[in-house]
PDB file of N, CA, C and O in Angstrom:
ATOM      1  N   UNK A   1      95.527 136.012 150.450  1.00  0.00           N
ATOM      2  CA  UNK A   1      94.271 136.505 149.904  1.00  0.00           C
ATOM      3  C   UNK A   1      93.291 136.722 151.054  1.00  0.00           C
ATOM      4  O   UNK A   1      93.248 136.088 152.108  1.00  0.00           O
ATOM      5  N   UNK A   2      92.562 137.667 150.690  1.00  0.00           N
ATOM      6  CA  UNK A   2      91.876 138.182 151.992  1.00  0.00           C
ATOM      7  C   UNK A   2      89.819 138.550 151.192  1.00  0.00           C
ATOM      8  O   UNK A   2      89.270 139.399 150.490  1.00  0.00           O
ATOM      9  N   UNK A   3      89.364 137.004 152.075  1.00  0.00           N
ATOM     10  CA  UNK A   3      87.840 137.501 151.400  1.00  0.00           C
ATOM     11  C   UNK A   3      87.193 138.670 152.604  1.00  0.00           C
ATOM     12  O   UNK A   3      87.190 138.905 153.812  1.00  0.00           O
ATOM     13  N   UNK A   4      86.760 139.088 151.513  1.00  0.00           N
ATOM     14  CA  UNK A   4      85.482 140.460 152.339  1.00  0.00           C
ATOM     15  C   UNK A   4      83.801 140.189 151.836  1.00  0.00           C
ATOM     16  O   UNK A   4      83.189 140.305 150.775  1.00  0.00           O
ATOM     17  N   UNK A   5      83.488 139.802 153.123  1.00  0.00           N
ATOM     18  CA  UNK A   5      82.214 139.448 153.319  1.00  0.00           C
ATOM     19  C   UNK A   5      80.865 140.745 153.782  1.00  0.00           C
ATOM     20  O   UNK A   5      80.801 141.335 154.861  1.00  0.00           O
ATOM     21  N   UNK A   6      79.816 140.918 152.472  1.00  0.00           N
ATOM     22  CA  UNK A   6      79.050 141.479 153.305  1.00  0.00           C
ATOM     23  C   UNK A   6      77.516 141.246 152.912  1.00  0.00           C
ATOM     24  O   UNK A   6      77.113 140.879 151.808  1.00  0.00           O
ATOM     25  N   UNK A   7      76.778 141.523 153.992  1.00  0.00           N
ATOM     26  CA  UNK A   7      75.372 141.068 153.603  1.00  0.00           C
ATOM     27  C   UNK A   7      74.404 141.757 153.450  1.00  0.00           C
ATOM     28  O   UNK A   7      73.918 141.992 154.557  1.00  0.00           O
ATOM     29  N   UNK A   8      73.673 142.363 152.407  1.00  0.00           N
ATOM     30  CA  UNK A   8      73.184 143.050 151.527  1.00  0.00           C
ATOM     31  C   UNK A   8      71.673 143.519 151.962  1.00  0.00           C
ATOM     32  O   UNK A   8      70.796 143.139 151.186  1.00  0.00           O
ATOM     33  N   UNK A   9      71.400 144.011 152.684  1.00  0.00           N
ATOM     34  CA  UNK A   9      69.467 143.873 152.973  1.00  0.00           C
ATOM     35  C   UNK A   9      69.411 145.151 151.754  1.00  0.00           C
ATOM     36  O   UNK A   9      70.325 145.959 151.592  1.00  0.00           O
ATOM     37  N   UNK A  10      68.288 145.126 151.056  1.00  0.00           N
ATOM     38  CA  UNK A  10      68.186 145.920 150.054  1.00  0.00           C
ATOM     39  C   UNK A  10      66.206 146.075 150.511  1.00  0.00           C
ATOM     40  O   UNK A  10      65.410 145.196 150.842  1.00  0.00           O
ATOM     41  N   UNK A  11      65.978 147.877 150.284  1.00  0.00           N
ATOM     42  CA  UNK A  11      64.866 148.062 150.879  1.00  0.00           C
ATOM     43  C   UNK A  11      63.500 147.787 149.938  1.00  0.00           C
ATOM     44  O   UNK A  11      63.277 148.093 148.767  1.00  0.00           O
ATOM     45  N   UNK A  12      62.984 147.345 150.563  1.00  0.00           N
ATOM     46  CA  UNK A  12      62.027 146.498 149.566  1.00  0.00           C
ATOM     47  C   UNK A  12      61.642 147.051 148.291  1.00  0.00           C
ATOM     48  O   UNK A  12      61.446 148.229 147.994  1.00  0.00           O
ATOM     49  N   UNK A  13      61.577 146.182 147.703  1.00  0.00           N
ATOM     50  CA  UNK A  13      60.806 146.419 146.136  1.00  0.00           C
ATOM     51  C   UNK A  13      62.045 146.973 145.306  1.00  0.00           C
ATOM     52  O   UNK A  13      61.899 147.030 144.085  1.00  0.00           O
ATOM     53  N   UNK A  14      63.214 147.373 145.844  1.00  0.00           N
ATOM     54  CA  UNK A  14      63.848 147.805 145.059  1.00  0.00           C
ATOM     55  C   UNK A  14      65.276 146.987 144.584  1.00  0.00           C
ATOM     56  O   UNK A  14      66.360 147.539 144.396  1.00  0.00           O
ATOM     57  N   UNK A  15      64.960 145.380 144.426  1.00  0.00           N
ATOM     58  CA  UNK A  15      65.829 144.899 144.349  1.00  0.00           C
ATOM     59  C   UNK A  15      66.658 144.953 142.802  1.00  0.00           C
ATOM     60  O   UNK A  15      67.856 144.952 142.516  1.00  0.00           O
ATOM     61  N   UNK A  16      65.365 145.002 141.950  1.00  0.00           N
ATOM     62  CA  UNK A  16      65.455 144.838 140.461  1.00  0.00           C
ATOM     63  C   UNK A  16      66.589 146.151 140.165  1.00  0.00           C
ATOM     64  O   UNK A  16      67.629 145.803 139.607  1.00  0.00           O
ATOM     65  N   UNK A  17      66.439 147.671 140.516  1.00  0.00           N
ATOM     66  CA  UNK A  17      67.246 148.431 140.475  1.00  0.00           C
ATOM     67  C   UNK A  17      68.734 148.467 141.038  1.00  0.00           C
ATOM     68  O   UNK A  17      69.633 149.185 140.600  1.00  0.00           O
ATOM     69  N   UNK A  18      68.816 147.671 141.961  1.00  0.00           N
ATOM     70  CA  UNK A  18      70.080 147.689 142.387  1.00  0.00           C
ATOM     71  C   UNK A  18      70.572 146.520 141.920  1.00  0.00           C
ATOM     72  O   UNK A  18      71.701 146.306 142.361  1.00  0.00           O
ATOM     73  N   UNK A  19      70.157 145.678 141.195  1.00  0.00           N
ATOM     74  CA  UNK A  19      71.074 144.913 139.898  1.00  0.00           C
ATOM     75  C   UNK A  19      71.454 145.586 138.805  1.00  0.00           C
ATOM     76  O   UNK A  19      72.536 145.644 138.222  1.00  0.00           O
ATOM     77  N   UNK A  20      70.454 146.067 138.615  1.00  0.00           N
ATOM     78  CA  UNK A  20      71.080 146.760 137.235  1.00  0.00           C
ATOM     79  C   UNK A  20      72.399 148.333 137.913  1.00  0.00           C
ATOM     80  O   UNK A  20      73.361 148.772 137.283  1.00  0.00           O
ATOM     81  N   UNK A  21      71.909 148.789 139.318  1.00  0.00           N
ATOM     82  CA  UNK A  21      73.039 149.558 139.287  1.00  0.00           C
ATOM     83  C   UNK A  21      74.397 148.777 139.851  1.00  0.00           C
ATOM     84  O   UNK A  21      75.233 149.561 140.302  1.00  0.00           O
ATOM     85  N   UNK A  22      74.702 147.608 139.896  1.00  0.00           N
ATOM     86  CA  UNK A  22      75.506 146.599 140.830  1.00  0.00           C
ATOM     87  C   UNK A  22      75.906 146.364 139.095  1.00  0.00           C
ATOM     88  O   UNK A  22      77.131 146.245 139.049  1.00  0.00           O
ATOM     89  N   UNK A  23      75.468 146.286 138.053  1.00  0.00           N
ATOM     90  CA  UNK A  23      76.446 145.568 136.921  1.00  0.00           C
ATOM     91  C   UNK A  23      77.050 146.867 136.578  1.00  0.00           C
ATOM     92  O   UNK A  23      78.107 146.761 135.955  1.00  0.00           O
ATOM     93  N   UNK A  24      76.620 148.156 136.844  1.00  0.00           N
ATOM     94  CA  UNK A  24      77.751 149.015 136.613  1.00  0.00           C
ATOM     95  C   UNK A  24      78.737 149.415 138.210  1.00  0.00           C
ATOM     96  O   UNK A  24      79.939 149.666 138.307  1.00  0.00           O
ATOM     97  N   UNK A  25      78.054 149.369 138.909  1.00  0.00           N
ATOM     98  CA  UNK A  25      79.733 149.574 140.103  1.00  0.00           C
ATOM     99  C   UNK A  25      80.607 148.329 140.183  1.00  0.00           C
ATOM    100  O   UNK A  25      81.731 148.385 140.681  1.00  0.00           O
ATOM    101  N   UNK A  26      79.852 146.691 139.468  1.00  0.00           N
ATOM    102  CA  UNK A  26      81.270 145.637 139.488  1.00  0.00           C
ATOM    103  C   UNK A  26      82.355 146.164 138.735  1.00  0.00           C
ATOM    104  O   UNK A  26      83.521 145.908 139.033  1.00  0.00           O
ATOM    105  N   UNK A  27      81.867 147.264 137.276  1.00  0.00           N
ATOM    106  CA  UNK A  27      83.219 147.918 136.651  1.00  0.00           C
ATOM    107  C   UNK A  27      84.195 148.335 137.465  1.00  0.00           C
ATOM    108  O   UNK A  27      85.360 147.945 137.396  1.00  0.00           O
ATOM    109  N   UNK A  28      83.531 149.559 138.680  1.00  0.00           N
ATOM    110  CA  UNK A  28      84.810 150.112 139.444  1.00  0.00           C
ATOM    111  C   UNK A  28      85.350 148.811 140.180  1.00  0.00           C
ATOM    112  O   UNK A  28      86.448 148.408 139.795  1.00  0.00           O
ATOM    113  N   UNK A  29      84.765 148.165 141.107  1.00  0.00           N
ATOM    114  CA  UNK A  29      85.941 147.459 141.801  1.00  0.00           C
ATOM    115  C   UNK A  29      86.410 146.526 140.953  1.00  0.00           C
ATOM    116  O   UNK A  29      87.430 146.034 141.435  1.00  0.00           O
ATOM    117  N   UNK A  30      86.190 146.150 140.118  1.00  0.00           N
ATOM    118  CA  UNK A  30      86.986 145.157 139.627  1.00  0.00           C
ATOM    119  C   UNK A  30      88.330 145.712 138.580  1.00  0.00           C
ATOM    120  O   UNK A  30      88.999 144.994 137.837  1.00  0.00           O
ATOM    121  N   UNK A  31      88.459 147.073 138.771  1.00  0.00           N
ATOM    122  CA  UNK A  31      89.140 147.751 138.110  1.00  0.00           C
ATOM    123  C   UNK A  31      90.327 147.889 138.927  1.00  0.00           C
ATOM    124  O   UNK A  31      91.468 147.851 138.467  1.00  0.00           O
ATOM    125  N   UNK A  32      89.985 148.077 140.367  1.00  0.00           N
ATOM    126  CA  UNK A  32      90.572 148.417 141.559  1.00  0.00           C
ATOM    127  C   UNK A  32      91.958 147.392 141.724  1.00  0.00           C
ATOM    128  O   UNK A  32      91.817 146.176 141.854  1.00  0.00           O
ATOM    129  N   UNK A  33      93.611 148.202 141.695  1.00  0.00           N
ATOM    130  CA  UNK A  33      94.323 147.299 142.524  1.00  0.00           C
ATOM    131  C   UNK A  33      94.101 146.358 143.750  1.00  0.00           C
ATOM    132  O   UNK A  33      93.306 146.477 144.683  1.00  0.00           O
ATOM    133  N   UNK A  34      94.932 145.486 143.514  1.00  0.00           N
ATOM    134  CA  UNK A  34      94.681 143.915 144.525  1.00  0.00           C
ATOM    135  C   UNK A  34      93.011 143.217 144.639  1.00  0.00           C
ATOM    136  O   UNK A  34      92.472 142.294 145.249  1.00  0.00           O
ATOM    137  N   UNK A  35      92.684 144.091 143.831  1.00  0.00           N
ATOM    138  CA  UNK A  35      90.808 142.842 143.331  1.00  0.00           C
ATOM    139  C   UNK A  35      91.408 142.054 142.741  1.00  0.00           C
ATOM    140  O   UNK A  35      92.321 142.224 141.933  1.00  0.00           O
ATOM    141  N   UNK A  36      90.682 140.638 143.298  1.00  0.00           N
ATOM    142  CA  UNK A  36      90.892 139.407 142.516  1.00  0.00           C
ATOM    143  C   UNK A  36      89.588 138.676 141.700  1.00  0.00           C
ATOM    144  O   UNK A  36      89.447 138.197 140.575  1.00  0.00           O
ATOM    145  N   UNK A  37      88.782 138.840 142.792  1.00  0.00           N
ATOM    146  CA  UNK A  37      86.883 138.610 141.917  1.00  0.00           C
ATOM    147  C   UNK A  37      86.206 138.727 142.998  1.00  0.00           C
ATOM    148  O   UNK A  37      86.530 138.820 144.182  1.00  0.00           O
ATOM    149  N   UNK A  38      84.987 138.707 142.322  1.00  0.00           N
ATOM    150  CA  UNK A  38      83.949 138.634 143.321  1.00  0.00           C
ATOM    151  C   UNK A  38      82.765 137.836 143.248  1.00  0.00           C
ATOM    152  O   UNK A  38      82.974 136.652 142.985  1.00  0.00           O
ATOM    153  N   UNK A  39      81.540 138.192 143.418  1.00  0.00           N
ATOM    154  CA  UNK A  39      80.574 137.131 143.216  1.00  0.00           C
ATOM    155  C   UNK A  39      79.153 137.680 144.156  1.00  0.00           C
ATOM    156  O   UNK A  39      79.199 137.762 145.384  1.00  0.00           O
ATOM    157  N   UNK A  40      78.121 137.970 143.476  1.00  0.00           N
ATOM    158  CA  UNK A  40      77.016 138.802 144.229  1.00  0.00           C
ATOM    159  C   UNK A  40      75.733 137.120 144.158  1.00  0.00           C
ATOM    160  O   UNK A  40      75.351 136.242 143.385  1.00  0.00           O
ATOM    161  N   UNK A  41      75.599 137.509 145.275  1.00  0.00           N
ATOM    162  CA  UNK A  41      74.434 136.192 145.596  1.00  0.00           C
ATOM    163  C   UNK A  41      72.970 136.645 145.752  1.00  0.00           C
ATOM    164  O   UNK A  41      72.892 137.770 146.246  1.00  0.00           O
ATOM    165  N   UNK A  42      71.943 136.144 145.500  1.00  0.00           N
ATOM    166  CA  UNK A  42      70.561 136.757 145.750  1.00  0.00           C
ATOM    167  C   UNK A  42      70.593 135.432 146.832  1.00  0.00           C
ATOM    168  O   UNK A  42      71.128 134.330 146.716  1.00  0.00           O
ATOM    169  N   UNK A  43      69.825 136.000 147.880  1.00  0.00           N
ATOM    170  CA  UNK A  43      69.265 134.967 148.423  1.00  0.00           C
ATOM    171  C   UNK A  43      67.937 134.336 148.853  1.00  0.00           C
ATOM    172  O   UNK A  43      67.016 135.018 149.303  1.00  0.00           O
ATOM    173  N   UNK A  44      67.851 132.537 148.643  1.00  0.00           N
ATOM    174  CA  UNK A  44      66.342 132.298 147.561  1.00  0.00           C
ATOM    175  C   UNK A  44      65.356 132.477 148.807  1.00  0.00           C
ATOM    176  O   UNK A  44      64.139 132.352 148.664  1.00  0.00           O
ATOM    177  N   UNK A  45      65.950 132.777 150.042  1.00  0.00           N
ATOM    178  CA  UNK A  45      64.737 132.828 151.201  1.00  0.00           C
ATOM    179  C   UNK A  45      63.948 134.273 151.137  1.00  0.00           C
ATOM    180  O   UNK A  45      62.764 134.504 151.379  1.00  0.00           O
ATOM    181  N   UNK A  46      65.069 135.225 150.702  1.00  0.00           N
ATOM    182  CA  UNK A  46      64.527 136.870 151.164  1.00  0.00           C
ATOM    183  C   UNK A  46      64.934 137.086 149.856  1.00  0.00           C
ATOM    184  O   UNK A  46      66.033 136.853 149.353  1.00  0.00           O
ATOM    185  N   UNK A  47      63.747 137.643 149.264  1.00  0.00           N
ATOM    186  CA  UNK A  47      63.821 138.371 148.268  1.00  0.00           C
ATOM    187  C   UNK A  47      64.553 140.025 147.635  1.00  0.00           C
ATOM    188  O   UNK A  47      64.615 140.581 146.538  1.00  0.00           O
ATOM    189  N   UNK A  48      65.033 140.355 149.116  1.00  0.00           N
ATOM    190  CA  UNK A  48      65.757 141.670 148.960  1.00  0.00           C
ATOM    191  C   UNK A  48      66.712 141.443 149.734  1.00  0.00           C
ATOM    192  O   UNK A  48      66.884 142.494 150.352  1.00  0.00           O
ATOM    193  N   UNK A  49      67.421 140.708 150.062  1.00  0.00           N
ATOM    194  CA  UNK A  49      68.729 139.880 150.417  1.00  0.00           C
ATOM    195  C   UNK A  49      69.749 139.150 149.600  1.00  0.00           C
ATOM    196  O   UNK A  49      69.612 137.991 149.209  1.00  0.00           O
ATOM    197  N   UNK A  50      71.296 140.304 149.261  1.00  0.00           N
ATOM    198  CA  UNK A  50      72.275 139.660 148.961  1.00  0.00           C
ATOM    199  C   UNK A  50      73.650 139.553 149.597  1.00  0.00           C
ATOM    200  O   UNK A  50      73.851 140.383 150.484  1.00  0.00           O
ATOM    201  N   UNK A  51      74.659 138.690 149.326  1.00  0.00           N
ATOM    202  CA  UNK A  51      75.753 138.469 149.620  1.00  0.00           C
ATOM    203  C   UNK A  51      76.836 138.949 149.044  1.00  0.00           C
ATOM    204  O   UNK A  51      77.018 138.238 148.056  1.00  0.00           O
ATOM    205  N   UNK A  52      77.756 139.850 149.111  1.00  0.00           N
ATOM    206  CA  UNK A  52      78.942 140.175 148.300  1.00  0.00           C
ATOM    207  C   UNK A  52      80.074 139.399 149.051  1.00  0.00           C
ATOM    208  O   UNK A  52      80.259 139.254 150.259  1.00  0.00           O
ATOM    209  N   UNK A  53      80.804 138.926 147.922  1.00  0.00           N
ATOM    210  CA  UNK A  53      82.160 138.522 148.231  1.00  0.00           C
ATOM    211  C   UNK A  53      83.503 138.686 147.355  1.00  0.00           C
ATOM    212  O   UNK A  53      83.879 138.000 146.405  1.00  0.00           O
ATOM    213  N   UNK A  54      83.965 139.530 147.814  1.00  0.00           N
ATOM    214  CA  UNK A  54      84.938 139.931 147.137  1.00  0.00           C
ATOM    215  C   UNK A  54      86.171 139.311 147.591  1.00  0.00           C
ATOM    216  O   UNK A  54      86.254 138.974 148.772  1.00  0.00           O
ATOM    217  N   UNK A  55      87.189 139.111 146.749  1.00  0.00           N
ATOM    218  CA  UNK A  55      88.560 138.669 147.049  1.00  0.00           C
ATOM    219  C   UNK A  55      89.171 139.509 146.526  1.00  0.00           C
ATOM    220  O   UNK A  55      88.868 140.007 145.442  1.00  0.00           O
ATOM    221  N   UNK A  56      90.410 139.894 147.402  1.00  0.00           N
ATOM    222  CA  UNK A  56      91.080 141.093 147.432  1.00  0.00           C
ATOM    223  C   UNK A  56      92.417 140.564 147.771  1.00  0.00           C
ATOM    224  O   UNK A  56      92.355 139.575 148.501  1.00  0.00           O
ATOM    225  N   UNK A  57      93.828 141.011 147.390  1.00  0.00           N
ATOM    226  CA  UNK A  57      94.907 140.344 147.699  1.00  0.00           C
ATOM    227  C   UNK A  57      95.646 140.738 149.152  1.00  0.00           C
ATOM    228  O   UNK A  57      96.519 140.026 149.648  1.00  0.00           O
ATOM    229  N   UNK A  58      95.238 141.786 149.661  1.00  0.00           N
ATOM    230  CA  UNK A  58      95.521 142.267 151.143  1.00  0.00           C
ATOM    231  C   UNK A  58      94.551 142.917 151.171  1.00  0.00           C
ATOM    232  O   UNK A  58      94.051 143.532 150.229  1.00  0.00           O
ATOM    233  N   UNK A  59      93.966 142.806 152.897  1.00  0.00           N
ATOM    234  CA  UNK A  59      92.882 144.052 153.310  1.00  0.00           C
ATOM    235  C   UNK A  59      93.422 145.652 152.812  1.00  0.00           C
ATOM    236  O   UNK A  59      92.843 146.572 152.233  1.00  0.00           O
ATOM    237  N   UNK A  60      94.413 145.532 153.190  1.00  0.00           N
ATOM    238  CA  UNK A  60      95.338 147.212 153.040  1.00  0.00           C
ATOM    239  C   UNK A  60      94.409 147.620 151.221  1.00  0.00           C
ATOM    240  O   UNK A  60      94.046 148.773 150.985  1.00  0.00           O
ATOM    241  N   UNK A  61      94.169 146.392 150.118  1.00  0.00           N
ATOM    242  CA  UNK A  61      93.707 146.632 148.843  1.00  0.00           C
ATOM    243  C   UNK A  61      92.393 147.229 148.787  1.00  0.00           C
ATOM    244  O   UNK A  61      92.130 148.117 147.977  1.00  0.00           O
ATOM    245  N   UNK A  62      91.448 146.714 149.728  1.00  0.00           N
ATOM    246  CA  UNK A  62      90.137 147.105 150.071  1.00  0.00           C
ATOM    247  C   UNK A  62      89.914 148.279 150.969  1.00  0.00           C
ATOM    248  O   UNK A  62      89.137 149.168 150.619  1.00  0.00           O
ATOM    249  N   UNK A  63      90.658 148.341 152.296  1.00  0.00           N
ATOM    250  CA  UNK A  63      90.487 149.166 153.383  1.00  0.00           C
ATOM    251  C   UNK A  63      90.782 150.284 152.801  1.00  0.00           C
ATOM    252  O   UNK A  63      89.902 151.140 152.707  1.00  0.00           O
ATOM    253  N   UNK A  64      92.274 150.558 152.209  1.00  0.00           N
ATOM    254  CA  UNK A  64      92.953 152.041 151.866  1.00  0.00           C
ATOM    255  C   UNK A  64      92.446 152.353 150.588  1.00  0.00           C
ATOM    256  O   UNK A  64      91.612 153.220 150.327  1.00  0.00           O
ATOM    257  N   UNK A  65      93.245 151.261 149.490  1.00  0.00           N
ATOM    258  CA  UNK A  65      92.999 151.474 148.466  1.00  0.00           C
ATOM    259  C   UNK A  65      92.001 151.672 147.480  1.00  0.00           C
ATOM    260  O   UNK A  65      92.183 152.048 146.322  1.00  0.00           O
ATOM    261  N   UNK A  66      90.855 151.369 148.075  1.00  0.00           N
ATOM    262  CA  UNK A  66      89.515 150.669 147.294  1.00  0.00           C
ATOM    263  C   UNK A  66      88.399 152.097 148.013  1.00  0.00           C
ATOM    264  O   UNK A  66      87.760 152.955 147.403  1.00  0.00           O
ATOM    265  N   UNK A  67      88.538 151.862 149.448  1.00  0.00           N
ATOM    266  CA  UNK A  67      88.008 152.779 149.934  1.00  0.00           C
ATOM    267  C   UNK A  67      88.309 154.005 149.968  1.00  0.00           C
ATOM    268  O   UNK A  67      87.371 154.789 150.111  1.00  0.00           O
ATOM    269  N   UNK A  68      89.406 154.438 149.875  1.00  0.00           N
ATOM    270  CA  UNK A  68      89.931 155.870 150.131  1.00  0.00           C
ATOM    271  C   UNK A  68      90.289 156.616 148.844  1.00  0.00           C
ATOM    272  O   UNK A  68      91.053 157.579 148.779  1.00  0.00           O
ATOM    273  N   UNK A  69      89.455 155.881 147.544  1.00  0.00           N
ATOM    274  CA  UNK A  69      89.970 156.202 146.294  1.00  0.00           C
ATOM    275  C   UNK A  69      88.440 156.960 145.872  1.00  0.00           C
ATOM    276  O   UNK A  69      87.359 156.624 146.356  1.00  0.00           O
ATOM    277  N   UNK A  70      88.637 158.025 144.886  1.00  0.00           N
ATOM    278  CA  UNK A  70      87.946 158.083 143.938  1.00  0.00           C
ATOM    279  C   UNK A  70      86.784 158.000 143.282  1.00  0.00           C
ATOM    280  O   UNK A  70      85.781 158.673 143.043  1.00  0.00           O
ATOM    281  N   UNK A  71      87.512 156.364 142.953  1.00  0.00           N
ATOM    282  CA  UNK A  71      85.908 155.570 142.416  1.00  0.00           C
ATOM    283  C   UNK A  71      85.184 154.780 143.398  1.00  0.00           C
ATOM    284  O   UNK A  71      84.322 153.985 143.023  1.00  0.00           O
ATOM    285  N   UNK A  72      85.440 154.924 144.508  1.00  0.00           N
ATOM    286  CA  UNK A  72      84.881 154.332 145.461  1.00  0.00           C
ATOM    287  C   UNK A  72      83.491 155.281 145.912  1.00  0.00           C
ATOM    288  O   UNK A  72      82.321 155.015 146.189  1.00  0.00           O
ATOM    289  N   UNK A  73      84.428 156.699 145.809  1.00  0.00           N
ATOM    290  CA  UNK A  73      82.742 157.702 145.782  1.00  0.00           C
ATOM    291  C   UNK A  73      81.848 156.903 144.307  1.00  0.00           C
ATOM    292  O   UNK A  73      80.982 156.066 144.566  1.00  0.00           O
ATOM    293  N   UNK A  74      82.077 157.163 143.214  1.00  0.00           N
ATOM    294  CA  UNK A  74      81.787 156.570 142.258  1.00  0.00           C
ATOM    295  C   UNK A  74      80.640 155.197 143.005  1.00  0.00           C
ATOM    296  O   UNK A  74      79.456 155.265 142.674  1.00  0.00           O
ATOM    297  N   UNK A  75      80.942 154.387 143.677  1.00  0.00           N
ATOM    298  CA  UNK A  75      80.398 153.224 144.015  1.00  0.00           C
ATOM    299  C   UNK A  75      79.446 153.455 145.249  1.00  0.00           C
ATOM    300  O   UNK A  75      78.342 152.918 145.156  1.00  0.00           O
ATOM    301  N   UNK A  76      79.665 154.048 146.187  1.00  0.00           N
ATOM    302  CA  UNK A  76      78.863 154.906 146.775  1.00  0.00           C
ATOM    303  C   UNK A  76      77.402 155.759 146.493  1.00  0.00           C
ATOM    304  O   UNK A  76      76.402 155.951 147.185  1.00  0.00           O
ATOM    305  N   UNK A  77      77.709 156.067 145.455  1.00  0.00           N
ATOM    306  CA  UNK A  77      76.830 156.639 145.001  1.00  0.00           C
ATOM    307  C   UNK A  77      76.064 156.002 144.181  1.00  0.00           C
ATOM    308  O   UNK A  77      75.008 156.592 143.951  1.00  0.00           O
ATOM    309  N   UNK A  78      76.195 155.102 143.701  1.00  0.00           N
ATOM    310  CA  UNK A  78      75.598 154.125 142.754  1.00  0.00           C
ATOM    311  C   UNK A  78      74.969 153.022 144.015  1.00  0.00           C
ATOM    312  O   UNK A  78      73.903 152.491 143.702  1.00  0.00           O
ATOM    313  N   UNK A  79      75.226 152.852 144.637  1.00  0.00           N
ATOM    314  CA  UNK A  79      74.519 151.770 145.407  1.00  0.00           C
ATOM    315  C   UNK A  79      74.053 152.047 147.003  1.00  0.00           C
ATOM    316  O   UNK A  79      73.049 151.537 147.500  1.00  0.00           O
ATOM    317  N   UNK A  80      74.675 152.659 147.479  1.00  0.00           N
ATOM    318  CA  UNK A  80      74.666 152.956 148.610  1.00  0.00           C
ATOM    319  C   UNK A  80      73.128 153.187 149.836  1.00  0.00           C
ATOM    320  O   UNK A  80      72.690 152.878 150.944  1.00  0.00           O
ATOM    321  N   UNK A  81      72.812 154.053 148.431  1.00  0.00           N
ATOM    322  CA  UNK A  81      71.375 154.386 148.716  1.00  0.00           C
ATOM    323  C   UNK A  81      70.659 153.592 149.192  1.00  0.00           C
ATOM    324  O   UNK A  81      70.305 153.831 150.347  1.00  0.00           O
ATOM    325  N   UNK A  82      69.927 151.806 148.263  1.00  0.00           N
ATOM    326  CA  UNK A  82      69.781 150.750 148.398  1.00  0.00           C
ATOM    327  C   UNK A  82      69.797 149.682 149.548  1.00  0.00           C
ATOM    328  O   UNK A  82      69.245 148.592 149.691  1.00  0.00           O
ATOM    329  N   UNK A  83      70.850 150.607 150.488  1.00  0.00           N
ATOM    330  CA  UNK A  83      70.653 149.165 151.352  1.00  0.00           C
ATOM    331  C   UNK A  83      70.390 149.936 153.299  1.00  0.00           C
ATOM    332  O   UNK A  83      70.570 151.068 153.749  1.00  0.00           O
ATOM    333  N   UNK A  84      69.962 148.770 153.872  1.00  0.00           N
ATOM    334  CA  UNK A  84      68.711 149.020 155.270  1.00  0.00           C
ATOM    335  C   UNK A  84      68.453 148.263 155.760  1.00  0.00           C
ATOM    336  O   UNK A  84      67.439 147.696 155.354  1.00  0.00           O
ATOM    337  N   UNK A  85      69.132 147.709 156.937  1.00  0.00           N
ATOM    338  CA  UNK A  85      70.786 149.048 157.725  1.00  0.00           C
ATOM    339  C   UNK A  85      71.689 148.788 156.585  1.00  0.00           C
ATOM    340  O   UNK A  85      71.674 148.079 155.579  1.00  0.00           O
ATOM    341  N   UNK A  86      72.455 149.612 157.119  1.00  0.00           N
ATOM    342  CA  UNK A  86      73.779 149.764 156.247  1.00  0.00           C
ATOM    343  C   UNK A  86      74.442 148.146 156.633  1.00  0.00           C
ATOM    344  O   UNK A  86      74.226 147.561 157.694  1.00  0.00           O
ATOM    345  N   UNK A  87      75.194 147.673 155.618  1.00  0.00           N
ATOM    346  CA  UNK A  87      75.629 146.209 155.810  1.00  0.00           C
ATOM    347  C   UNK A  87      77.250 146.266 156.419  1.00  0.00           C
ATOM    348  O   UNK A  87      78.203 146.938 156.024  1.00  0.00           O
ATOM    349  N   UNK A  88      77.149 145.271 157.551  1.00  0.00           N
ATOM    350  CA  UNK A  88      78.670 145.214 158.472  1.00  0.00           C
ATOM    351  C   UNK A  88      79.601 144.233 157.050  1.00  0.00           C
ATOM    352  O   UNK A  88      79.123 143.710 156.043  1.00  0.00           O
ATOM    353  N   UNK A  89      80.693 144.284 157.413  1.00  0.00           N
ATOM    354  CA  UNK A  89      81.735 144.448 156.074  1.00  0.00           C
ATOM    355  C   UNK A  89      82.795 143.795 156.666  1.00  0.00           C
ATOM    356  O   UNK A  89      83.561 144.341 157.460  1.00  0.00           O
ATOM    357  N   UNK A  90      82.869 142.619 156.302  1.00  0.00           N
ATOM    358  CA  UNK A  90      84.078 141.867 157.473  1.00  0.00           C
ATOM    359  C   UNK A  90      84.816 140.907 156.510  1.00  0.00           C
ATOM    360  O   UNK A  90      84.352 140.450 155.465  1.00  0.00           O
ATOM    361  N   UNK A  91      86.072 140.670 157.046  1.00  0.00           N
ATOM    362  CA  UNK A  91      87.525 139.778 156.273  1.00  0.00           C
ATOM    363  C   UNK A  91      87.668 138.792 157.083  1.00  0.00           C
ATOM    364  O   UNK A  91      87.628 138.591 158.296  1.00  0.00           O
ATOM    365  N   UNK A  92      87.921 137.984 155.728  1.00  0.00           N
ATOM    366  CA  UNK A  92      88.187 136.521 156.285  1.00  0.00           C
ATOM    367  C   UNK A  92      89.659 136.339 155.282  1.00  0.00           C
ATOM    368  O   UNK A  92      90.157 137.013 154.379  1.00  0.00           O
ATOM    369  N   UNK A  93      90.016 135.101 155.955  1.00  0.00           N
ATOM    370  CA  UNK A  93      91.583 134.856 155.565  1.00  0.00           C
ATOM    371  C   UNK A  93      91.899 133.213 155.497  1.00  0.00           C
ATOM    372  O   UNK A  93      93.030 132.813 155.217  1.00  0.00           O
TER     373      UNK A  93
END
């Protein structure tokens, strides 16, 4: 199992919107071959600061499959916008 860690800066004031668009893109990945779960964190210091952690059963599930699919535009587009800088995206094992 392979966790994927990433950390969320979301541009101010607009945190409330990117929950509500985050309960519709958990549909796509959790739809996604080799997803196992995940788990979105607010964090209580920064108010436009979250944590994603996804578990995935091989990187190859996330890297190729997850990313190079479809609904991944789908997820992209739903959230993407939202975050500043863009968040580094790293696996742990």
């Amino acid at each position: 199992m392979i966790l994927e860690v990433a950390i969320l800066n979301i541009k101010p004031g607009l945190s409330g919107d990117f929950e509500l668009a985050f309960e519709k893109a958990k549909k796509i990945i959790s739809s996604m071959k080799g997803y196992i779960s995940h788990e979105l964190k607010k964090c209580m210091e920064k108010s436009d600061k979250y944590v994603l952690l996804v578990n995935w059963e091989t990187i190859e599930h996330h890297e190729i499959g997850f990313r190079k699919s479809s609904e991944y535009q789908e997820w992209k587009s739903l959230l993407h916008h939202f975050y500043e800088p863009f968040p580094i995206v790293e696996h742990y094992s």
